[in-house]
C-alpha positions as a LaTeX table, in Angstrom:
\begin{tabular}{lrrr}
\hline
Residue & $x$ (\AA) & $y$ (\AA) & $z$ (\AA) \\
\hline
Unk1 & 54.21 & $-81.49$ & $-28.41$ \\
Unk2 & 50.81 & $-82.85$ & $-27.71$ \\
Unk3 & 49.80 & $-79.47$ & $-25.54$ \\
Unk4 & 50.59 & $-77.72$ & $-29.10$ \\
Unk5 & 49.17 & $-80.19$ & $-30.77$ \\
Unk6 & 45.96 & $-79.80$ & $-28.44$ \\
Unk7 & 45.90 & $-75.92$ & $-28.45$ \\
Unk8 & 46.03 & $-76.16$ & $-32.87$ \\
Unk9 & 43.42 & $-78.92$ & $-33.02$ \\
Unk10 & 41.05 & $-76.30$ & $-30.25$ \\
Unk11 & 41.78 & $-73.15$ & $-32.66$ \\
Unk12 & 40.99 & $-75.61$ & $-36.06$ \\
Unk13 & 37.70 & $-76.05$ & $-34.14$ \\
Unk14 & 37.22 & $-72.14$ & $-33.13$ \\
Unk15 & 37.77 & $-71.04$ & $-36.54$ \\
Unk16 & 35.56 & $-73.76$ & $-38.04$ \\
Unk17 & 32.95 & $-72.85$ & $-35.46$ \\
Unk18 & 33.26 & $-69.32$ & $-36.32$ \\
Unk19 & 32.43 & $-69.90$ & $-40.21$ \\
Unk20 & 29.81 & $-72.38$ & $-39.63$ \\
Unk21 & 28.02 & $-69.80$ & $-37.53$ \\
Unk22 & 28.79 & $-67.21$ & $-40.26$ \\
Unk23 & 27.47 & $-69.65$ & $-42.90$ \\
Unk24 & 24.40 & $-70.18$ & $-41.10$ \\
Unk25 & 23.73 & $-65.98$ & $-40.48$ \\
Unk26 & 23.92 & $-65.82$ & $-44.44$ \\
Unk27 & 21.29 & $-68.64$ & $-44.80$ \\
Unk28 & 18.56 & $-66.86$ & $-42.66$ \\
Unk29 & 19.26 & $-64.13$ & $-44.11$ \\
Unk30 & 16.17 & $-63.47$ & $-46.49$ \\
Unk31 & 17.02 & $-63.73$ & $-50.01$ \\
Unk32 & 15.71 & $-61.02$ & $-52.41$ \\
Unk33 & 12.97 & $-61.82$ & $-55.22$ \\
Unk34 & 14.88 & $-59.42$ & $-58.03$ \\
Unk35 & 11.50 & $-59.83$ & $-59.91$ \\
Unk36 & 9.97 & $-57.36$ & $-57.61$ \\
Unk37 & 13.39 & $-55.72$ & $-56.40$ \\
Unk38 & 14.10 & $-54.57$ & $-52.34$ \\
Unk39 & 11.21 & $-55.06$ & $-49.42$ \\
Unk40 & 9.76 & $-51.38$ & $-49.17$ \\
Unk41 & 9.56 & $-50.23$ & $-45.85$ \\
Unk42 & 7.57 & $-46.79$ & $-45.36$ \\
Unk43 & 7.93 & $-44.46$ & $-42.47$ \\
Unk44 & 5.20 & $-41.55$ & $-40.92$ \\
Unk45 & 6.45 & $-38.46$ & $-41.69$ \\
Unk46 & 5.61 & $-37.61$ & $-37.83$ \\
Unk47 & 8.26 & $-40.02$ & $-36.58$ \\
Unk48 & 11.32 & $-38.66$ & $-34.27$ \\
Unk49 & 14.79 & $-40.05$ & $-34.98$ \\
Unk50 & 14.62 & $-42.24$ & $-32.05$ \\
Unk51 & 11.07 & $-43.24$ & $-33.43$ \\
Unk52 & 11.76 & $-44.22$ & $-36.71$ \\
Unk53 & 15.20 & $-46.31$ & $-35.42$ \\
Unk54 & 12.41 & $-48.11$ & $-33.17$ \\
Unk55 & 10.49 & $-48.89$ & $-36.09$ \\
Unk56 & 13.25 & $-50.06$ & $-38.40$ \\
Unk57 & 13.82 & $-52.27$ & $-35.23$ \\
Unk58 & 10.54 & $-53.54$ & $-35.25$ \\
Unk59 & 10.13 & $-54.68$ & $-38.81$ \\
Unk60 & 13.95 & $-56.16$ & $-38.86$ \\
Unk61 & 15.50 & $-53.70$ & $-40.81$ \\
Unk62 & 19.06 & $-54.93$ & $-39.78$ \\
Unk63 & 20.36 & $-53.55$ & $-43.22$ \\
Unk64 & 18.73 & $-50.57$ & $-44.46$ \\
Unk65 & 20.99 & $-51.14$ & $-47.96$ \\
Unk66 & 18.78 & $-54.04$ & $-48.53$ \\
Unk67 & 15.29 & $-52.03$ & $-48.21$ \\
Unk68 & 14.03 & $-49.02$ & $-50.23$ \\
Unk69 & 12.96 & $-46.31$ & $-47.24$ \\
Unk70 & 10.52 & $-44.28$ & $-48.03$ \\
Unk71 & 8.38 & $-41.45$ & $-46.01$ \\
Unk72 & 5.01 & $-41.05$ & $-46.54$ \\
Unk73 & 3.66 & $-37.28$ & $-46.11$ \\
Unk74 & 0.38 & $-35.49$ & $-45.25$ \\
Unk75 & 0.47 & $-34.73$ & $-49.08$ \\
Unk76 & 0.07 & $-38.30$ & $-50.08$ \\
Unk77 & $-2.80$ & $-38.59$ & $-47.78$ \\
Unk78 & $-4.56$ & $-36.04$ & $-49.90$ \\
Unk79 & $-3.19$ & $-37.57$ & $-53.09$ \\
Unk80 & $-4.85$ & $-41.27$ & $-51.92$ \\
Unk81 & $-7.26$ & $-41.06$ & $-49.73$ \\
Unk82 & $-8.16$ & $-37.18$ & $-49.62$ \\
Unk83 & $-7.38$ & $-36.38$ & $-45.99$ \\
Unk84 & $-6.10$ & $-33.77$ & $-44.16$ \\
Unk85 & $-2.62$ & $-33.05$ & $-44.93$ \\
Unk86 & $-1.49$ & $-31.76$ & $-41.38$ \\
Unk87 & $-2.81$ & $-35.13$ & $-39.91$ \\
Unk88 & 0.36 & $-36.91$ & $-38.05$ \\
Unk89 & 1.64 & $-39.90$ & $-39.35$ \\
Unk90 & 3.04 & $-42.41$ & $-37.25$ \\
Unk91 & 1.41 & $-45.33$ & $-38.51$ \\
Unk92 & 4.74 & $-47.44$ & $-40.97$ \\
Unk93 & 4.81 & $-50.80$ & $-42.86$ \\
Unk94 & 7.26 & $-53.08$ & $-44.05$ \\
Unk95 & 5.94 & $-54.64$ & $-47.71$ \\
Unk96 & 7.77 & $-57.26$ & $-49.45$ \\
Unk97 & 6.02 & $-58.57$ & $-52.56$ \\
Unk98 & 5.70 & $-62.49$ & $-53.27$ \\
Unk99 & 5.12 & $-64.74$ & $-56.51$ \\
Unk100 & 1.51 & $-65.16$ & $-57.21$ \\
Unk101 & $-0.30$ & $-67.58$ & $-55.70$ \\
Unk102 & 1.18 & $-67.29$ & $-52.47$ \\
Unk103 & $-1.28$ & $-64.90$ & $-50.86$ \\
Unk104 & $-2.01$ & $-61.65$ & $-48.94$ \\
Unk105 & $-0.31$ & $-61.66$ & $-45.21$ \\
Unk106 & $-0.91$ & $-59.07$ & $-42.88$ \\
Unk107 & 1.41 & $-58.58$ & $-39.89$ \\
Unk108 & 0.58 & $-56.71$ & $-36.77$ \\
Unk109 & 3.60 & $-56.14$ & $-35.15$ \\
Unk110 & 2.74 & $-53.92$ & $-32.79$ \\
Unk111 & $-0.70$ & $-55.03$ & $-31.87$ \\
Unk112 & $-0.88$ & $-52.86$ & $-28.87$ \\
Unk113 & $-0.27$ & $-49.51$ & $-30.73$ \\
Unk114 & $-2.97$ & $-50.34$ & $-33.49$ \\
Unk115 & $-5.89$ & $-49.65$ & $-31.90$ \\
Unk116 & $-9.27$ & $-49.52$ & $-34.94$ \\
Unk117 & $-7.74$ & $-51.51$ & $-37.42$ \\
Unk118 & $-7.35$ & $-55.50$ & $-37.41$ \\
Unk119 & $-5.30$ & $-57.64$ & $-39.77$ \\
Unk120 & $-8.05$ & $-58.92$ & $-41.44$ \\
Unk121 & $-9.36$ & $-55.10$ & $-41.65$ \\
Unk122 & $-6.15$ & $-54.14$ & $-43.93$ \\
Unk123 & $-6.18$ & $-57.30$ & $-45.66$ \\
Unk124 & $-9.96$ & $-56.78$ & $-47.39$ \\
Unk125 & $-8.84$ & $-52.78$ & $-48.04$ \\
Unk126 & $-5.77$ & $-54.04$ & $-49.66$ \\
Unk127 & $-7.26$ & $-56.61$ & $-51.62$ \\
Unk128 & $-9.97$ & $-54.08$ & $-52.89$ \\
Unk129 & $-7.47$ & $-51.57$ & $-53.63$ \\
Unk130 & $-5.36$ & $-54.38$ & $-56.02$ \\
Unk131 & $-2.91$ & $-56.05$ & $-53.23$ \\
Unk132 & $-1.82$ & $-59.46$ & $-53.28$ \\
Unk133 & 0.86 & $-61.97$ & $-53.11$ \\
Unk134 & 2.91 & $-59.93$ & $-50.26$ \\
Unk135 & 3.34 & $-59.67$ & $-46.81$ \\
Unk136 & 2.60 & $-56.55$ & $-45.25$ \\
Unk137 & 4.36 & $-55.66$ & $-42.03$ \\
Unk138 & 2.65 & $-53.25$ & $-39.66$ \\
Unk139 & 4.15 & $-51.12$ & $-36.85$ \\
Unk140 & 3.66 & $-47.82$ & $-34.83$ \\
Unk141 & 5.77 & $-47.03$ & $-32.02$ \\
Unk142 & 2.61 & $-45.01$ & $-30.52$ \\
Unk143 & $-1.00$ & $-45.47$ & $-30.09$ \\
Unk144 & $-2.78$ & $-44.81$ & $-33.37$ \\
Unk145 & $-5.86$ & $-46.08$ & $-35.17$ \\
Unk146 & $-3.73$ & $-47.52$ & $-37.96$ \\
Unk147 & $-5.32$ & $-45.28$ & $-40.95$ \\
Unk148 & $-2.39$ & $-43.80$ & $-42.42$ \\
Unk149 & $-0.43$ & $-46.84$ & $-42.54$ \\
Unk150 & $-2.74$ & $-48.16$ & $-45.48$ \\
Unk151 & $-1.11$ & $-44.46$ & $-47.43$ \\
Unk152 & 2.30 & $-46.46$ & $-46.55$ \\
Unk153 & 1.33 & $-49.38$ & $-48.66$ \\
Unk154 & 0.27 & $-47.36$ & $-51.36$ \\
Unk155 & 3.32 & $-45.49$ & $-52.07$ \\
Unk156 & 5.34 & $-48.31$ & $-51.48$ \\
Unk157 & 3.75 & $-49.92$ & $-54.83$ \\
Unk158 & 3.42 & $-47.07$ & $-56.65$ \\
Unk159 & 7.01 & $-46.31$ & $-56.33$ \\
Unk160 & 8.01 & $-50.50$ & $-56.84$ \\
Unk161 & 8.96 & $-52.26$ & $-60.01$ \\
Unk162 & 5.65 & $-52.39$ & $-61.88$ \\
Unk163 & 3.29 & $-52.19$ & $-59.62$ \\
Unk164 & 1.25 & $-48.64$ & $-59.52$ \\
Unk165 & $-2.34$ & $-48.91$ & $-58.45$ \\
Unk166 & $-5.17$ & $-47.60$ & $-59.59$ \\
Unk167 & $-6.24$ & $-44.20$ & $-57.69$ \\
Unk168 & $-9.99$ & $-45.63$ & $-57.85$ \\
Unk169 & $-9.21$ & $-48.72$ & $-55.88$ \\
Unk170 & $-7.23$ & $-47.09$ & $-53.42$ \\
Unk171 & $-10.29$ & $-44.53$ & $-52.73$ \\
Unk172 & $-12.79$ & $-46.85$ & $-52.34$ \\
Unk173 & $-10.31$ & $-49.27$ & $-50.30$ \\
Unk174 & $-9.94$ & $-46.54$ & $-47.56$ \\
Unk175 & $-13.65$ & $-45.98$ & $-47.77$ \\
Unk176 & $-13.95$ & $-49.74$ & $-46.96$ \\
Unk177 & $-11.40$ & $-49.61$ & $-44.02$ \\
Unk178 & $-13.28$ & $-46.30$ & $-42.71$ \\
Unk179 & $-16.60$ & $-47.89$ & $-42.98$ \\
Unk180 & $-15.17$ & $-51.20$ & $-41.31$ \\
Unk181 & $-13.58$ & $-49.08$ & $-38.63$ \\
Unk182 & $-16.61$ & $-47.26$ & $-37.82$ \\
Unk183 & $-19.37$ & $-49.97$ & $-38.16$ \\
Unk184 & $-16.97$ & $-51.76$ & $-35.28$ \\
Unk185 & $-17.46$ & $-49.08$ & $-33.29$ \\
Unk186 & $-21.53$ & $-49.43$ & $-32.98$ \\
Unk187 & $-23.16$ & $-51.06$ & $-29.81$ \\
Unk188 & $-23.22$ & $-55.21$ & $-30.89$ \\
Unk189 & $-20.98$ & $-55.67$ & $-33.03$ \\
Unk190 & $-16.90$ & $-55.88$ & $-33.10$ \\
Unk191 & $-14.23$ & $-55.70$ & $-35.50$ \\
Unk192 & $-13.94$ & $-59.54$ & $-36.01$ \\
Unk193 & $-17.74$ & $-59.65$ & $-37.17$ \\
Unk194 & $-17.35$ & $-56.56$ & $-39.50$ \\
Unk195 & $-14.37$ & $-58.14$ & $-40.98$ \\
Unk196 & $-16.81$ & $-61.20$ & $-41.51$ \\
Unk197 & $-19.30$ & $-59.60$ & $-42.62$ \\
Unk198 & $-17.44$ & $-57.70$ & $-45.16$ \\
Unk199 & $-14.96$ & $-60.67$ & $-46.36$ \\
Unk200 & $-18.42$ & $-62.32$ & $-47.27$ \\
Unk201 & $-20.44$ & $-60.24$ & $-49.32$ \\
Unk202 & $-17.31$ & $-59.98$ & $-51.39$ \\
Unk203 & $-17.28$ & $-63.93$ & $-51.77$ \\
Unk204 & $-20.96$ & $-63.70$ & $-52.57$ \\
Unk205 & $-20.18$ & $-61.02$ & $-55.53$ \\
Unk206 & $-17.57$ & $-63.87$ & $-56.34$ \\
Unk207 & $-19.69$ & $-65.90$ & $-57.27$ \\
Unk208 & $-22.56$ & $-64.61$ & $-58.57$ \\
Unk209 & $-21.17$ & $-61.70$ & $-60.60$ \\
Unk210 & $-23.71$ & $-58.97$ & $-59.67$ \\
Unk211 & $-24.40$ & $-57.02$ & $-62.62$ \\
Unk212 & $-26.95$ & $-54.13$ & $-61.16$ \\
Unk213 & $-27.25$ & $-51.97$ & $-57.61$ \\
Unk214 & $-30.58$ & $-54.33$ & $-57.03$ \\
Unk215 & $-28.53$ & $-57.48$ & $-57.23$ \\
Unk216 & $-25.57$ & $-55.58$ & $-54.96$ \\
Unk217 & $-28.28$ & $-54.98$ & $-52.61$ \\
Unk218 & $-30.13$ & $-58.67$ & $-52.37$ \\
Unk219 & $-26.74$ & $-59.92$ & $-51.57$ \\
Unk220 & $-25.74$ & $-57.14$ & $-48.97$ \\
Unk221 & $-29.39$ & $-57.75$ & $-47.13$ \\
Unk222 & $-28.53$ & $-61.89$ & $-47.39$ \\
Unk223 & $-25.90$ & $-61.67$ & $-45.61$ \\
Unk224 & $-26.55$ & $-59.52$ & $-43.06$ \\
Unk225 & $-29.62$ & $-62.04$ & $-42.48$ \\
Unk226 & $-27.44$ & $-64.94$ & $-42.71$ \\
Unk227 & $-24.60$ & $-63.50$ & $-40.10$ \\
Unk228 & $-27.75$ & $-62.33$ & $-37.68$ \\
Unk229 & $-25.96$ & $-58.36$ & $-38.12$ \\
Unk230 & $-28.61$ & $-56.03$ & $-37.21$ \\
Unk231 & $-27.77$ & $-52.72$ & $-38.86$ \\
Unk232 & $-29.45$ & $-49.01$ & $-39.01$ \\
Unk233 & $-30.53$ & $-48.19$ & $-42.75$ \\
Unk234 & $-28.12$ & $-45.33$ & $-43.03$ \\
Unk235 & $-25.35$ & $-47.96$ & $-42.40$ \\
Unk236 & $-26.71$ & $-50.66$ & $-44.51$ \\
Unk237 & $-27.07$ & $-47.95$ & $-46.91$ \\
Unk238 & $-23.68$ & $-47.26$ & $-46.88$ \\
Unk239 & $-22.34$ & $-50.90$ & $-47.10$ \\
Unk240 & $-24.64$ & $-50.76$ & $-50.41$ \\
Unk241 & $-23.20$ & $-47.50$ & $-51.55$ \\
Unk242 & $-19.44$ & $-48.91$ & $-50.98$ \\
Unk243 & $-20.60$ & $-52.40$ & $-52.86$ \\
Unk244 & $-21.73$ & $-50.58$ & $-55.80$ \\
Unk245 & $-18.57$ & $-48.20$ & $-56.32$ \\
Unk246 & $-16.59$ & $-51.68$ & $-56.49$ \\
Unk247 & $-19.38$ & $-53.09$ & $-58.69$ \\
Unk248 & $-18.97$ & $-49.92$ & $-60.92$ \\
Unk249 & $-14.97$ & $-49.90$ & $-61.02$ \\
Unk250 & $-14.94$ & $-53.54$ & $-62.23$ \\
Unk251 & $-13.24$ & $-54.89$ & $-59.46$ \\
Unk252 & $-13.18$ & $-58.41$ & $-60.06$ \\
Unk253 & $-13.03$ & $-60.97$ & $-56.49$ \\
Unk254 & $-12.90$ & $-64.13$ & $-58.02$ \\
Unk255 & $-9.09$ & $-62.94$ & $-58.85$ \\
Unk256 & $-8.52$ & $-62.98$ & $-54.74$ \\
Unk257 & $-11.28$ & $-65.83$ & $-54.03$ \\
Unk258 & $-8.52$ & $-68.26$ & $-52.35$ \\
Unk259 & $-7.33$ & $-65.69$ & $-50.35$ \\
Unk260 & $-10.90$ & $-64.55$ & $-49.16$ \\
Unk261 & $-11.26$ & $-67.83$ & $-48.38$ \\
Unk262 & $-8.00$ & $-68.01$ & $-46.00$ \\
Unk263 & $-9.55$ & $-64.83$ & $-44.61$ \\
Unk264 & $-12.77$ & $-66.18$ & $-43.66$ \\
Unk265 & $-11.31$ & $-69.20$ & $-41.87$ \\
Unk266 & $-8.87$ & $-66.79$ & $-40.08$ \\
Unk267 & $-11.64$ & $-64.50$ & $-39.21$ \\
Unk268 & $-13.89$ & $-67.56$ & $-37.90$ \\
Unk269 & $-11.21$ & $-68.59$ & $-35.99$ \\
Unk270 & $-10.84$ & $-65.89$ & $-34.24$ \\
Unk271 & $-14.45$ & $-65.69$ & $-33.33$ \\
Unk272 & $-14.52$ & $-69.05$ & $-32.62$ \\
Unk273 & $-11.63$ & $-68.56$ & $-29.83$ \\
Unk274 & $-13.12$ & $-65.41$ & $-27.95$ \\
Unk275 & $-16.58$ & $-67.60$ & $-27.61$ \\
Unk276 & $-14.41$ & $-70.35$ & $-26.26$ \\
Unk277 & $-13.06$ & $-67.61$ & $-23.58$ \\
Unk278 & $-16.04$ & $-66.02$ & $-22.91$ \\
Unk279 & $-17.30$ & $-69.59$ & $-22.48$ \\
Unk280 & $-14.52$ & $-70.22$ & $-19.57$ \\
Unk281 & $-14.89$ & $-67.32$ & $-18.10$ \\
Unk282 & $-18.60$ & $-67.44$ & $-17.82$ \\
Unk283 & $-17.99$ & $-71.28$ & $-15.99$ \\
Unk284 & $-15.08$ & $-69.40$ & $-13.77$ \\
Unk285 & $-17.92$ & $-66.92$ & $-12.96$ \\
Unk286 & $-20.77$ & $-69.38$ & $-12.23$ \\
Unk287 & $-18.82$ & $-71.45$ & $-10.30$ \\
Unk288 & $-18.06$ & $-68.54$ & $-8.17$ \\
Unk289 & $-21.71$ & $-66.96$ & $-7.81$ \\
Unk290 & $-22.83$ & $-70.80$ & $-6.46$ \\
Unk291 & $-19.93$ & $-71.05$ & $-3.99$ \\
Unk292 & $-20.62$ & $-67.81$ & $-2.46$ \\
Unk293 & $-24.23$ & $-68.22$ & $-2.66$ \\
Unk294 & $-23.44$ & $-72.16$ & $-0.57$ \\
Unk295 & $-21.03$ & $-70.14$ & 1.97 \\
Unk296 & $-24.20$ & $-67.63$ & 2.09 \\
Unk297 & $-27.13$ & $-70.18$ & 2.34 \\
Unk298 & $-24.35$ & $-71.99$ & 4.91 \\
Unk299 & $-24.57$ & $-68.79$ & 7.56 \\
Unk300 & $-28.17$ & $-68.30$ & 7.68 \\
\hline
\end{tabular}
């Protein structure tokens, strides 16, 4: 009697064990905001089968049922940003929209395979082109620069609940990202400092409200005095040029001031911890130089 009495009171536990765990799984599972409907999750039209399962893997899409899968094509990159419509896409993202007030968040998940393109990079193009209050999942199973996965976010809020953008923004968002991407790729500076740079003169228009090209231009030439960024004129020409398009389509930053804000101390973070490493490294290195020049000085 008390072996069956043992072997009952061992299954009671089992069974309760089994539930709680099951209880538990349904808590972590994200909860849906049915103001905004399912997480979009967009895929490159260049992705294989076993690709796109990867992906889906990568931005935990254990259900698809409880995502909205879409593909983005070479003919939406005409349709946002005017490129080339035989490009490859491989390039996906994973956007699920929040309440306001809780910000922009950008998610590399695949660091590795995004090679031009930083977090705080997409984060200024999206909030130019109208984005905030989401996160914003990145992936590529492949090395890419990460272009076509801004054409992803696009289409993913064009095709939610209420939330088409305007073509303008989107243009001059990818003009942004190219300019970023490009200006990162001249001799002194990096993509943290263009990111700076660029998250800054936006703060600056913030504030004061520029209402001409001369006023876009005082504050462009401040703060590349101000961050010590030493650029040709064609480029600071440009930067002027892509100010003025946002001055011109109204595009308003003390809407997204908080979150440039967040951005800025990210970005300065980040700056702040590769000068502490270069820092180390330099000590490893000096250290190194005087012991071999001791062992040196020691043999003569």
């Amino acid at each position: 009697m008390f072996k069956t009495f043992t072997l009952s009171l061992l299954l009671l536990f089992l069974v309760l064990g089994s539930a709680g765990m099951a209880f538990a799984s349904n808590n972590d599972e994200e909860s849906i905001n049915e103001k905004f409907g399912l997480p979009i999750v967009v895929y490159g039209e260049a992705l294989s089968q076993a690709q796109k399962d990867e992906v889906r893997r990568l931005l935990n899409v254990n259900d698809p049922e409880k995502v909205k899968e879409i593909t983005v094509t070479g003919e939406d990159l005409v349709y946002y940003i005017k490129g080339d419509r035989h490009s490859n896409m491989y390039s996906s993202a994973k956007i699920t929209r929040k309440d306001a007030g809780e910000g922009l968040v950008v998610n590399q998940v695949t660091p590795e395979n995004i090679t031009e393109v930083t977090d705080e990079m997409y984060a200024n193009a999206l909030l130019t082109a109208g984005i905030q209050d989401a996160v914003v999942d990145v992936a590529s199973p492949v090395k890419v620069s990460g272009h076509s996965a801004l054409v992803g976010i696009y289409k993913a809020y064009d095709e939610g609940e209420g939330a088409e953008l305007s073509k303008e923004r989107t243009e001059v968002a990818n003009e942004e990202l190219n300019l970023a991407t490009d200006l990162a790729k001249k001799e002194g500076l990096d993509q943290d400092k263009v990111s700076e740079l660029l998250t800054e003169i936006k703060k600056e228009i913030a504030e004061q409200n520029p209402a001409t090209k001369e006023d876009i231009e005082q504050i462009v030439d401040e703060k590349l005095k101000t961050l010590e960024i030493s650029l040709s004129e064609q480029d600071r020409q440009l930067l002027i040029d892509l100010f003025e398009k946002m001055r011109n389509l109204n595009i308003n930053f003390g809407n997204v001031k908080s979150q440039l804000e967040n951005l800025t101390q990210d970005i300065q973070q980040r700056i702040g911890d590769a000068v502490g490493d270069e820092g180390f490294l330099q000590t490893v290195s000096n250290f190194f130089k005087d012991l071999i020049e001791k062992i040196r000085n020691a043999f003569s």
